[in-house]
C-alpha positions as CSV (number, residue, x, y, z in Angstrom):
1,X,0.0,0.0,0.0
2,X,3.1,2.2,0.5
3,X,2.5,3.6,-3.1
4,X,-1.4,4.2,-3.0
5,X,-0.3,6.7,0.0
6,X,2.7,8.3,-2.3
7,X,0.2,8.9,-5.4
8,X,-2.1,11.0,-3.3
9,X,-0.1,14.2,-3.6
10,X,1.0,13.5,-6.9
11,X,-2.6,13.3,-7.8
12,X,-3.5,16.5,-6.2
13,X,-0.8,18.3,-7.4
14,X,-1.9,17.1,-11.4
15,X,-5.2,18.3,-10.6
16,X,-4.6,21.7,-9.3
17,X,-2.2,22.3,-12.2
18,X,-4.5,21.0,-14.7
19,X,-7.3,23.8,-13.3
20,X,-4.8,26.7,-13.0
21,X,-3.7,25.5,-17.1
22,X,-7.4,24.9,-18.2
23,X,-8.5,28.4,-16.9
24,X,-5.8,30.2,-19.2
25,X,-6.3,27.4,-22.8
26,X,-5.6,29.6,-25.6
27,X,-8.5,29.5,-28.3
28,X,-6.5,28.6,-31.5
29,X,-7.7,29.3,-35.3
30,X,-8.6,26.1,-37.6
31,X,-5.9,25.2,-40.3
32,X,-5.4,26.9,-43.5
33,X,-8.1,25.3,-45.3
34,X,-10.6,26.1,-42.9
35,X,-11.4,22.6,-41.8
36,X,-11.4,20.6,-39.0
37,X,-10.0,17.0,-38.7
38,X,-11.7,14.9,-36.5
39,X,-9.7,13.0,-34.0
40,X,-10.7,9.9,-31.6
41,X,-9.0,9.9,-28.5
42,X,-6.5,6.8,-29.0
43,X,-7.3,3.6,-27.4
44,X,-5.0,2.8,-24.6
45,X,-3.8,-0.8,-24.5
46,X,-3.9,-1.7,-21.0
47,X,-0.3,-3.7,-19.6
48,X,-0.8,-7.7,-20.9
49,X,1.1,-9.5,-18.3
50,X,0.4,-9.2,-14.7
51,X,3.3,-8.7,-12.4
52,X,3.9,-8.7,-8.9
53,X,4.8,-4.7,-9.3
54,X,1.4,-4.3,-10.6
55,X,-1.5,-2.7,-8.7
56,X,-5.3,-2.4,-8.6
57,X,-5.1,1.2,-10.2
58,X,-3.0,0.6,-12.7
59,X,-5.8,1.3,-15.9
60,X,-6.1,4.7,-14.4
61,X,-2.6,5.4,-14.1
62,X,-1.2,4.5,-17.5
63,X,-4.5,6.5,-18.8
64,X,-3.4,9.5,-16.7
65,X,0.3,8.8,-18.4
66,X,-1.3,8.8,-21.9
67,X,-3.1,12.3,-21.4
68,X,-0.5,14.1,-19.8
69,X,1.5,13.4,-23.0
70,X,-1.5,14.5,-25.1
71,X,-1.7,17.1,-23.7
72,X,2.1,17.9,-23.8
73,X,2.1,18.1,-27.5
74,X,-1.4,20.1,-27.8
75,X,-1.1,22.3,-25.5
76,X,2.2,23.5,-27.0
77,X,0.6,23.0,-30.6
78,X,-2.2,25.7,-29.2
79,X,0.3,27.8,-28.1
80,X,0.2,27.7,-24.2
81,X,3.8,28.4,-24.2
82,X,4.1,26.0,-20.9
83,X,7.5,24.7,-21.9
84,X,8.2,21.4,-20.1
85,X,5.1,21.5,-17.4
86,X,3.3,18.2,-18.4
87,X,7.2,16.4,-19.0
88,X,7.2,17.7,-15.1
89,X,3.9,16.3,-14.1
90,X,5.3,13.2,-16.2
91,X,8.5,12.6,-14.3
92,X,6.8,13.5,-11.0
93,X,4.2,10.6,-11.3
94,X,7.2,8.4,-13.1
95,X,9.6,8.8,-9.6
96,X,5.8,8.2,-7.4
97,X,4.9,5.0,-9.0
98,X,7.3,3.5,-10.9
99,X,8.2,0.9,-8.6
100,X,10.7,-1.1,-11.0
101,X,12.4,-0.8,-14.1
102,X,9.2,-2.7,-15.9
103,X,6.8,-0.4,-14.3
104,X,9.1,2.9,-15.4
105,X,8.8,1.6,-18.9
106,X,5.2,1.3,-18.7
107,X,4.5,4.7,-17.4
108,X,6.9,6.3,-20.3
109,X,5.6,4.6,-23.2
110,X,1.6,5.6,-22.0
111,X,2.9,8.8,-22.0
112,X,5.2,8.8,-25.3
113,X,1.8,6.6,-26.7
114,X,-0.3,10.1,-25.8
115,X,2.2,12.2,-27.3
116,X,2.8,10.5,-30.5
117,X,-0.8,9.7,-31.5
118,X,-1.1,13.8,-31.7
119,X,1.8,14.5,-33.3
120,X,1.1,12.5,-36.3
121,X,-2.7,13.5,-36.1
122,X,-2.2,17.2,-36.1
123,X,0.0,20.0,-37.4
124,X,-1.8,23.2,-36.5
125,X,-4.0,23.8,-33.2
126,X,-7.5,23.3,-34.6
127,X,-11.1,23.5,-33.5
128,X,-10.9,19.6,-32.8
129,X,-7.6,19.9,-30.9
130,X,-9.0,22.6,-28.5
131,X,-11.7,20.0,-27.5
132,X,-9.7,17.4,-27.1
133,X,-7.2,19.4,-24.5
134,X,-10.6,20.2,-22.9
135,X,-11.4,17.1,-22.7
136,X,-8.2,15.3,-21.2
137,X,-8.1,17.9,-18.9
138,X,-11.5,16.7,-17.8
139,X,-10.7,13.1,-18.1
140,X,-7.4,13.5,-16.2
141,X,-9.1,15.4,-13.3
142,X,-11.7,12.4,-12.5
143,X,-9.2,10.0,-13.0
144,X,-7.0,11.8,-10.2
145,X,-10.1,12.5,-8.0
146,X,-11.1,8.9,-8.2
147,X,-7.8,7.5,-7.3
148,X,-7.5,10.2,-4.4
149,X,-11.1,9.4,-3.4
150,X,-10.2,5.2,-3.5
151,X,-7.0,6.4,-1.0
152,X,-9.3,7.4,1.4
């Protein structure tokens, strides 16, 4: 249990900067042709083998890695000029729960996983792209509520 305990602050500390950042999203202009690409948020592919170094919360976690990467490529994409914040919230959640080697690797490629999906999806901050940062930050929020509320 000693890492359910850890993840408490973590998760408070991604919420309250995920409030503070939603509050200032910059509204962005659609591309040059004046459409808009629709996106699907990416499926996450929850880890195959169980481990020892595996725990009960683990779907929400890697899903919380996943849409902090997101949302570190399209919130820079839109222009929110937060240099390395979400890389931040990354590594803070990386040194919190990532128990092993195994587990690190996990955590990193959710987030890479998040990252990448966008970057190859978009090129320009669009209509689409501002609703799906509005989104993840609404997804990541109840994720870290819930897993605060389960600490409980």
């Amino acid at each position: 249990m000693r890492s359910r305990a850890i993840i408490k602050p973590t998760a408070a500390a991604i919420v309250a900067a995920m409030a503070a950042v939603a509050l200032a999203a910059p509204a962005c202009a659609q591309n040059a042709a004046g459409t808009q690409k629709q996106h699907q948020a990416p499926a996450s592919a929850p880890p195959k083998a169980i481990t020892a170094d595996d725990r009960p919360y683990d779907t929400q976690i890697f899903r919380l890695s996943e849409i902090l990467g997101a949302l570190h490529y399209l919130r820079e994409l839109c222009g929110a000029n937060e240099g390395q914040v979400w890389r931040e919230h990354m590594r803070e959640l990386v040194a919190s729960e990532g128990t092993s080697a195994l587990r690190r690797a996990k955590l990193v490629e959710s987030f890479n996983r998040g990252y990448r999906d966008y970057s190859r999806t978009y090129r320009s901050c669009t209509q689409p792209a501002i609703v799906a940062i509005q989104r993840y930050m609404e997804q990541a929020s109840a994720i870290t509520d819930g897993l605060i509320a389960n600490d409980k």
